[in-house]
LUMPAMI-367630 format. One record per residue (C-alpha): residue in three letters; residue number from 1; x, y, z. Coordinates in Angstrom, 2 decimals, always signed. Layout:
<sites>
> resn resi xx yy zz
> ALA NUM X Y Z
...
</sites>
This chain:
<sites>
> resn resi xx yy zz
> UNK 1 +17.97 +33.58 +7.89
> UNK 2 +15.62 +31.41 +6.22
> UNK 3 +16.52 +30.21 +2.66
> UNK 4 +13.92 +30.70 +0.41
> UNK 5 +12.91 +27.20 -2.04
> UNK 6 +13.81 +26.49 -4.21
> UNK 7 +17.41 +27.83 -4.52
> UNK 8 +17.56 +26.79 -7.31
> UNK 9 +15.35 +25.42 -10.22
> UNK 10 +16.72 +21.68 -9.97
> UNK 11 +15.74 +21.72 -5.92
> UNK 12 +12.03 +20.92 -7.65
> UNK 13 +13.61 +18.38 -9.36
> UNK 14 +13.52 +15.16 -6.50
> UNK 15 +10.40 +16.39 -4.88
> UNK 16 +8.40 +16.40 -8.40
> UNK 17 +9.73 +13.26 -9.14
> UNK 18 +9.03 +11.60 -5.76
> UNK 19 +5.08 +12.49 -6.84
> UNK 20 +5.83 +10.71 -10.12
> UNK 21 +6.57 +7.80 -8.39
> UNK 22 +4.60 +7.81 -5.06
> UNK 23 +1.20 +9.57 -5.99
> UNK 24 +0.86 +8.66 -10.11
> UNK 25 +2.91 +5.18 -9.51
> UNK 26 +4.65 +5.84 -12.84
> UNK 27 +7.21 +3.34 -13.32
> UNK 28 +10.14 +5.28 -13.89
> UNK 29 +11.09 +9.12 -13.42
> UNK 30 +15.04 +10.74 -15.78
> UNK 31 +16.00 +13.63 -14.61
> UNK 32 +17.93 +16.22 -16.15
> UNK 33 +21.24 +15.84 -14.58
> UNK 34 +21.19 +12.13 -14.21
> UNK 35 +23.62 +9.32 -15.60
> UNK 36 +20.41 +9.01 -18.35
> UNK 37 +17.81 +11.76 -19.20
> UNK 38 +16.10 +12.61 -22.39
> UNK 39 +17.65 +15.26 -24.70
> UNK 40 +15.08 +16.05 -27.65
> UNK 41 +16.32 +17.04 -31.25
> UNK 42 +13.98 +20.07 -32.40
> UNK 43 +15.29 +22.57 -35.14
> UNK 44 +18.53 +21.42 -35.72
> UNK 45 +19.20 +22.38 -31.64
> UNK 46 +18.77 +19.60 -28.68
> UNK 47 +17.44 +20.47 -25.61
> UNK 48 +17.09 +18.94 -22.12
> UNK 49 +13.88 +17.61 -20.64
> UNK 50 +13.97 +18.95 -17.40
> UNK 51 +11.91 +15.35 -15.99
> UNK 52 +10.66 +12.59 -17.86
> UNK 53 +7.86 +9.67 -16.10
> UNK 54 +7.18 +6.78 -17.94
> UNK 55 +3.81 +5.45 -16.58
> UNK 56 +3.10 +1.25 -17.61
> UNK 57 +6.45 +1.21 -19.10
> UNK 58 +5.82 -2.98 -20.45
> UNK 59 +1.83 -2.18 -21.92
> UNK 60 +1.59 -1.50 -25.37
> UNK 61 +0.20 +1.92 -24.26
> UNK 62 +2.85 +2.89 -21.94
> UNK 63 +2.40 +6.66 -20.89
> UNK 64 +4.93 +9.24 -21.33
> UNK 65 +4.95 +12.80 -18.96
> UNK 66 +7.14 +15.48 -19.89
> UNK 67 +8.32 +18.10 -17.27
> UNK 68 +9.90 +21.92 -17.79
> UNK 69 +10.34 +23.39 -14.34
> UNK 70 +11.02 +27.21 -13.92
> UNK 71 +11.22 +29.93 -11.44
> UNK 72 +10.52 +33.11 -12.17
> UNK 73 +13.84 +34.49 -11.93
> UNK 74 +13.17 +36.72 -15.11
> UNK 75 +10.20 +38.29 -16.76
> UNK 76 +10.39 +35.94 -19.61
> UNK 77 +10.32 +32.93 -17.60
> UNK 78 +6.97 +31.82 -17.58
> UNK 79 +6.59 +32.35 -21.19
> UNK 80 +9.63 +30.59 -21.80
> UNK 81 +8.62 +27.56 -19.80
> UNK 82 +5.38 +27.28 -22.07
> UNK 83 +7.65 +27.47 -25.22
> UNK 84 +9.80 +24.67 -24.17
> UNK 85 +7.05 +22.53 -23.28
> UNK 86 +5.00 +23.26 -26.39
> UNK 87 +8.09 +22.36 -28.59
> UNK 88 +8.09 +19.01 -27.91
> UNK 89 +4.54 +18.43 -27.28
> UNK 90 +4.42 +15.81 -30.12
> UNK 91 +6.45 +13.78 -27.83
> UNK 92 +4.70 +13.44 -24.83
> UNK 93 +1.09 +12.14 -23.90
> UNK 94 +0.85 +14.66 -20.61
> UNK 95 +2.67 +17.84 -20.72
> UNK 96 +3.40 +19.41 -17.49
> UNK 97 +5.00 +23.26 -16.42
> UNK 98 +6.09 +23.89 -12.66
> UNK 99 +6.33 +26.41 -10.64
> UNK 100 +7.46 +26.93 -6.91
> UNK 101 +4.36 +27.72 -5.57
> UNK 102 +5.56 +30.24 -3.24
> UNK 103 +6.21 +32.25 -6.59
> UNK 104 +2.90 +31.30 -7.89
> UNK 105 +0.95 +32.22 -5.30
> UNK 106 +2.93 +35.65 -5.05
> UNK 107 +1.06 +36.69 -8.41
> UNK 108 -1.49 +38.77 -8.71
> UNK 109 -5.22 +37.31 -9.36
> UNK 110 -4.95 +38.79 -12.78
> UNK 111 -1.58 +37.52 -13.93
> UNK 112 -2.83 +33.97 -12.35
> UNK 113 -5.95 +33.54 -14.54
> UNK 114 -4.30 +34.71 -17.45
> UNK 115 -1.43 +32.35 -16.99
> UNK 116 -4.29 +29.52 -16.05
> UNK 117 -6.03 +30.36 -19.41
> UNK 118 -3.02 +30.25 -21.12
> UNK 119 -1.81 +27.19 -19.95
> UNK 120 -5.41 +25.04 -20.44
> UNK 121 -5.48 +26.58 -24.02
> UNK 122 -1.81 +24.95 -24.34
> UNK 123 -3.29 +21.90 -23.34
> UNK 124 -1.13 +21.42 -20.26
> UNK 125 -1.23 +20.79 -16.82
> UNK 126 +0.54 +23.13 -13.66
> UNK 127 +2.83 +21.41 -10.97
> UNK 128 +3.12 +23.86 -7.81
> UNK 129 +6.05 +22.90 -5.89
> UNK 130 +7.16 +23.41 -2.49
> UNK 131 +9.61 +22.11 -0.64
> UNK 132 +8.11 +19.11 +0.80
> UNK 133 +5.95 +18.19 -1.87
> UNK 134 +4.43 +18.56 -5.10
> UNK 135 +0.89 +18.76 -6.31
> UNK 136 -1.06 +19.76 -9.25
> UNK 137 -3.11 +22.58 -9.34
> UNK 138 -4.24 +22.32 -13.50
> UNK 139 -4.18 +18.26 -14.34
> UNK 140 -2.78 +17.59 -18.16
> UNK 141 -4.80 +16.51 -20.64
> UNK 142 -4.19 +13.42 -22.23
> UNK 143 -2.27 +14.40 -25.80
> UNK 144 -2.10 +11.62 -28.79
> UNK 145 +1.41 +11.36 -30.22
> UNK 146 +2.44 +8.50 -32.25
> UNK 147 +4.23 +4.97 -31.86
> UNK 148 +7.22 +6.32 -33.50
> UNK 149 +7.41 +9.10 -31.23
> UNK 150 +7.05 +7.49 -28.42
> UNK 151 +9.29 +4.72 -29.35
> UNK 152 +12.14 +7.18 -29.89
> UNK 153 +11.68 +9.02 -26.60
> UNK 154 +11.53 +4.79 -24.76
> UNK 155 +14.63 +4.32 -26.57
> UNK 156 +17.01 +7.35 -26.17
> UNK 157 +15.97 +6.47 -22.33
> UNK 158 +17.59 +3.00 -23.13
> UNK 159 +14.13 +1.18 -23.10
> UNK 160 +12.53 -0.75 -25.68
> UNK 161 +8.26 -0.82 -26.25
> UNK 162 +6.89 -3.79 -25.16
> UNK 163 +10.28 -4.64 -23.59
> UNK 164 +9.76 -5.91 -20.13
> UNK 165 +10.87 -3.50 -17.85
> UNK 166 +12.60 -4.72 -14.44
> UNK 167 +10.51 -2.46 -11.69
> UNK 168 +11.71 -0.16 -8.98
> UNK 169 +11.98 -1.83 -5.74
> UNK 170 +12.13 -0.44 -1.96
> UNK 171 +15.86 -0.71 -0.95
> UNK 172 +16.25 -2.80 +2.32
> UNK 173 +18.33 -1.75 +5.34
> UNK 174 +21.59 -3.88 +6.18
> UNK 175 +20.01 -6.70 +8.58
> UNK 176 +17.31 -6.92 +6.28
> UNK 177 +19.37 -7.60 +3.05
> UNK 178 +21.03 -10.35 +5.11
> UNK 179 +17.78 -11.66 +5.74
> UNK 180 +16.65 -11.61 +2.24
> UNK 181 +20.09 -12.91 +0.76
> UNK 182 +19.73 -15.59 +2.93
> UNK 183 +16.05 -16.64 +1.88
> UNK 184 +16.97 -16.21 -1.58
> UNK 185 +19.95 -18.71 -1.14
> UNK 186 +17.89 -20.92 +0.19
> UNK 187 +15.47 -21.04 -2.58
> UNK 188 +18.14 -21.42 -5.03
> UNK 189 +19.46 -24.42 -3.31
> UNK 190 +15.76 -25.80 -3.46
> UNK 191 +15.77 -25.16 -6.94
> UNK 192 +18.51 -27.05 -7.34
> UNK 193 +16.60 -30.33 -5.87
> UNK 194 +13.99 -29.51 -8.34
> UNK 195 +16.09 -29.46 -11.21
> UNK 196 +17.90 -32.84 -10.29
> UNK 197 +14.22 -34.38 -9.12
> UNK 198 +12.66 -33.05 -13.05
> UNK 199 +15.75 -33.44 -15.23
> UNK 200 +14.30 -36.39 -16.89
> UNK 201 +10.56 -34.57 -17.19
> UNK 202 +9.44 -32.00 -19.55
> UNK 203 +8.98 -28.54 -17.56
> UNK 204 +7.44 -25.02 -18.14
> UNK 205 +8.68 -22.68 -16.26
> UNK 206 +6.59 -19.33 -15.53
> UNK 207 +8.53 -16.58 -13.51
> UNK 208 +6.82 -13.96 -11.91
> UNK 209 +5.36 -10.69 -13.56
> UNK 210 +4.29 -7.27 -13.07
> UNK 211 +0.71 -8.69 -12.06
> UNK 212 +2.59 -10.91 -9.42
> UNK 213 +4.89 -7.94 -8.39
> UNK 214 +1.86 -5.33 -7.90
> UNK 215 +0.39 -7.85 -5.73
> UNK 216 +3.97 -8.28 -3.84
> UNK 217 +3.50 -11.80 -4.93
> UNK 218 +6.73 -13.98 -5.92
> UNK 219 +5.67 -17.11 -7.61
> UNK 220 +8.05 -18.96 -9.60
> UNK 221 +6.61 -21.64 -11.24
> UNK 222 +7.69 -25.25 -12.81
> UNK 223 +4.65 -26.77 -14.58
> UNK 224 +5.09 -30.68 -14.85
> UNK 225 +1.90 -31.33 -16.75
> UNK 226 -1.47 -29.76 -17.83
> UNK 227 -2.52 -30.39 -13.99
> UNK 228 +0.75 -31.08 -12.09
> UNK 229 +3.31 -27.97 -10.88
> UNK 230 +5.55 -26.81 -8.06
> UNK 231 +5.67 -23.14 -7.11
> UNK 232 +8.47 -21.84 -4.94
> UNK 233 +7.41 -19.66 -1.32
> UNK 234 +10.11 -18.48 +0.08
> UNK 235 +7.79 -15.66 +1.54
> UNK 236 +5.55 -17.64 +2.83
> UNK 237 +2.82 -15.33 +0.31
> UNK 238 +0.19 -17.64 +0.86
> UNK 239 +0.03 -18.86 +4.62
> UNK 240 +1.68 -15.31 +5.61
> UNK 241 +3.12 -16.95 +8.61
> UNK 242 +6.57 -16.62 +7.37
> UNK 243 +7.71 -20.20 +6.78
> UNK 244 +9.21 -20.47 +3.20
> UNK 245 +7.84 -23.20 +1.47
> UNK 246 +7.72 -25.31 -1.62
> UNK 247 +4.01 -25.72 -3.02
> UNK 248 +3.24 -29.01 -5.20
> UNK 249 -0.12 -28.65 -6.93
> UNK 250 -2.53 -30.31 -8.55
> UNK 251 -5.45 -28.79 -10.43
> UNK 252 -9.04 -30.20 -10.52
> UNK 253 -10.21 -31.30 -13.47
> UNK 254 -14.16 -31.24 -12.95
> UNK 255 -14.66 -28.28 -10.75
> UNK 256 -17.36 -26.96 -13.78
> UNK 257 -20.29 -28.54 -11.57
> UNK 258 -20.47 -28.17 -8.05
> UNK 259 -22.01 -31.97 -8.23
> UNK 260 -18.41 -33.17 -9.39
> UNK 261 -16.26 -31.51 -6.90
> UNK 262 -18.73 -32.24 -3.82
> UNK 263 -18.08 -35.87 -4.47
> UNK 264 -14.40 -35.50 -5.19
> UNK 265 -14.41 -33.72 -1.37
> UNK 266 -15.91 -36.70 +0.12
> UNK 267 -13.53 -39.11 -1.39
> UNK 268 -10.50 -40.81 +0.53
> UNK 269 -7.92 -39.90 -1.69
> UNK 270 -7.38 -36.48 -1.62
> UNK 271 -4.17 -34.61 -2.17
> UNK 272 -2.33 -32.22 -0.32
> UNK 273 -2.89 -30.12 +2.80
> UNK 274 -4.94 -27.52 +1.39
> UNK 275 -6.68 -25.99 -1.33
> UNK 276 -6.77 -23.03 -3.45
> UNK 277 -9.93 -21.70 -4.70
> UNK 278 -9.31 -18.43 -6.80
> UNK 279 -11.68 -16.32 -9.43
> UNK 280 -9.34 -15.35 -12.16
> UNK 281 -8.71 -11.77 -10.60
> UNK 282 -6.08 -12.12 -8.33
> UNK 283 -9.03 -12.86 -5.48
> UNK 284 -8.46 -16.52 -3.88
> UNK 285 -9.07 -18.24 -0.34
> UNK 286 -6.70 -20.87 +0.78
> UNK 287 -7.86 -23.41 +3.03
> UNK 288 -6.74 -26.49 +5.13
> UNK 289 -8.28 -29.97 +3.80
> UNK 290 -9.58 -30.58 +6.48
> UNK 291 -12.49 -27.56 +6.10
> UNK 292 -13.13 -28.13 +2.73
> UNK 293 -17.00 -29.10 +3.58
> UNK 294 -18.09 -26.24 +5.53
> UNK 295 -15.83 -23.49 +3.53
> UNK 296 -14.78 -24.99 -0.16
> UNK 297 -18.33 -25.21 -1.39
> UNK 298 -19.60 -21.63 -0.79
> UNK 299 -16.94 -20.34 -1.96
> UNK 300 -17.48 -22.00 -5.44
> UNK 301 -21.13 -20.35 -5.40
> UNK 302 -19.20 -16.91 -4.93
> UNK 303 -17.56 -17.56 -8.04
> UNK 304 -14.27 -18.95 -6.77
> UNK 305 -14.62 -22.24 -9.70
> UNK 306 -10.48 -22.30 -10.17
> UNK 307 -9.45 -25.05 -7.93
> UNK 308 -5.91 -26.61 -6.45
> UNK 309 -4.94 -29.02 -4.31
> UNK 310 -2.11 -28.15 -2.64
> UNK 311 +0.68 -29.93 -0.48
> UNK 312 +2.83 -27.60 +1.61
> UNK 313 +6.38 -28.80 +1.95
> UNK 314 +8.23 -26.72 +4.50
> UNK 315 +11.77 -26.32 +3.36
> UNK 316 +13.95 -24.36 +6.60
> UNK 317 +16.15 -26.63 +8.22
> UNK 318 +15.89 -29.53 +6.30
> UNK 319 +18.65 -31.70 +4.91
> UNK 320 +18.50 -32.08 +1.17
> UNK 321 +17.84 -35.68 +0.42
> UNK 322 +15.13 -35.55 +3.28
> UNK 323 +13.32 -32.91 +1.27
> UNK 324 +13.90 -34.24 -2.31
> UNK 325 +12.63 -37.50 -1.25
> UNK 326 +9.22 -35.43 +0.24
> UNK 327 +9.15 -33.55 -2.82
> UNK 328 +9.70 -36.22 -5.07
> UNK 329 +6.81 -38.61 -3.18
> UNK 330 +4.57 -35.58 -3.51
> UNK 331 +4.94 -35.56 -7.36
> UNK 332 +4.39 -38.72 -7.75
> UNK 333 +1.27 -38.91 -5.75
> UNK 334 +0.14 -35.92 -7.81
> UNK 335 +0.85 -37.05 -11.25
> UNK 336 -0.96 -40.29 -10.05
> UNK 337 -4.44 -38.36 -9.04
> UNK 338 -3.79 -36.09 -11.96
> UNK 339 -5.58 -39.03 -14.03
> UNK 340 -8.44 -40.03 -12.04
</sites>
């Protein structure tokens, strides 16, 4: 015999949350049932949100969906649904009901468009779900609530506004966290040289953020000067041929006119072994010095005006006072050009 979905009303629960998380990319989804979930206060009585997304969780206008899922295992149930929902509207900015949309689409055309009606006038949107997925079939409006609204509902859930929130990653299989425990070893060890190579300098250190994470982009970065840094690549992010790397830059301080950096090109003293030429929106080309004529140039006419010089240090394999003594002559050599 085949069992009918869901069995009951928390089998909706993982496959509306998966489209939380896969098809709106909200950061975050607490379920009802979980080690944390939100439990609103409303007429002296608390009650359970059924799901709760948090969508741009570390912006000042983080999102907040709230979820009531129901079968209809009574007559009441759809209007009991709405009710929930409606209570704490002033505590959401998208209110959502569900259904199993087996059940919904076992209504009859009239009880649908009434329930449709009833549910736009409510301002909310419908979730049919089915076993596999989850879709909507009425989209929620956007409702206004206020900061200190949503600021309770981010901190019941243990969250802070304009806290920086540490995003969901893909879990990796067992070879693969070996892998990846092993490249991350061996960047802390280089950061290690880094530390004894700077101790004496004055450093700024930028980690990465949620731009750099979007992007799948790790760049830890140790800023020497105005001009002079050194940005860790274990992932090899911007060669992509898999080699981790250390990066020593050095920015160019004239690239305003193309006249400037054309003659800068043909000069004998360049550094590094390639450049960077990016656009301020997360667009860039990296090249190797030695086609910075034919390819450098038009890309500056595209726009491309933020410059760096480059010098890749490969880091597997290498014994440590080998590499601090590369790293160390590379630093040097930058902070030297930095004032030409």
């Amino acid at each position: 015999m085949v069992k009918l979905f869901p069995q009951r009303e928390t089998d909706m629960y993982p496959v509306i949350e998966e489209y939380f998380l896969k098809t709106l990319k909200c950061d975050k989804v607490f379920k009802d049932g979980d080690e944390t979930f939100l439990s609103l206060k409303k007429n002296l009585r608390k009650g359970e949100v059924d799901l709760t997304a948090l969508e741009d969780v570390e912006e000042s206008n983080c999102k907040i969906h709230l979820v009531e899922a129901k079968s209809f295992a009574k007559r009441h149930s759809f209007q009991e649904c709405l009710h929930q929902i409606t209570a704490i509207k002033d505590s959401g900015n998208y209110l959502w009901v569900a259904f199993p949309e087996r059940e919904w689409e076992s209504l009859n055309e009239k009880e649908k468009k009434e329930n449709i009606t009833e549910i736009k006038e409510k301002g909310l949107g419908l979730l049919l779900v089915n076993e596999n997925v989850c879709y909507p079939e009425i989209k929620s409006p956007l409702n206004k609530i206020s900061e200190e609204n949503k600021n309770t509902v981010l901190e019941h859930l243990g969250l802070f506004a304009g806290d920086t929130y540490l995003p969901i990653v893909e879990t990796l299989g067992g070879e693969e966290c070996k892998k990846a425990a092993r490249i991350m070893l061996l960047m802390e060890m280089v950061e290690n040289c880094v530390k004894e190579i700077t101790k004496k300098m004055k450093v700024d250190t930028q980690e990465g953020n949620e731009d750099s994470f979007t992007k799948y982009f790790y760049n830890t970065s140790i800023y020497l000067s105005d001009h002079v840094g050194i940005e860790f690549d274990p992932f090899s992010c911007y060669l992509r041929d898999s080699a981790p790397s250390v990066w020593v830059w050095l920015l160019f301080n004239d690239s305003s006119t193309k006249n400037d950096f054309e003659k800068y090109l043909n000069s004998k003293t360049l550094f590094g072994t390639h450049i960077l030429l990016d656009n301020n929106d997360w667009d860039w080309k990296i090249i190797p010095i030695h086609d910075r004529n034919q390819v450098a140039l038009p890309l500056i006419k595209k726009g491309f005006t933020n410059i760096w010089f480059g010098n890749r240090i490969e880091i597997n394999g290498r014994h440590k006072e080998s590499l601090k003594k590369d790293m160390e002559q590379s630093i040097t050599e930058a902070k030297r050009k930095a004032k030409i």
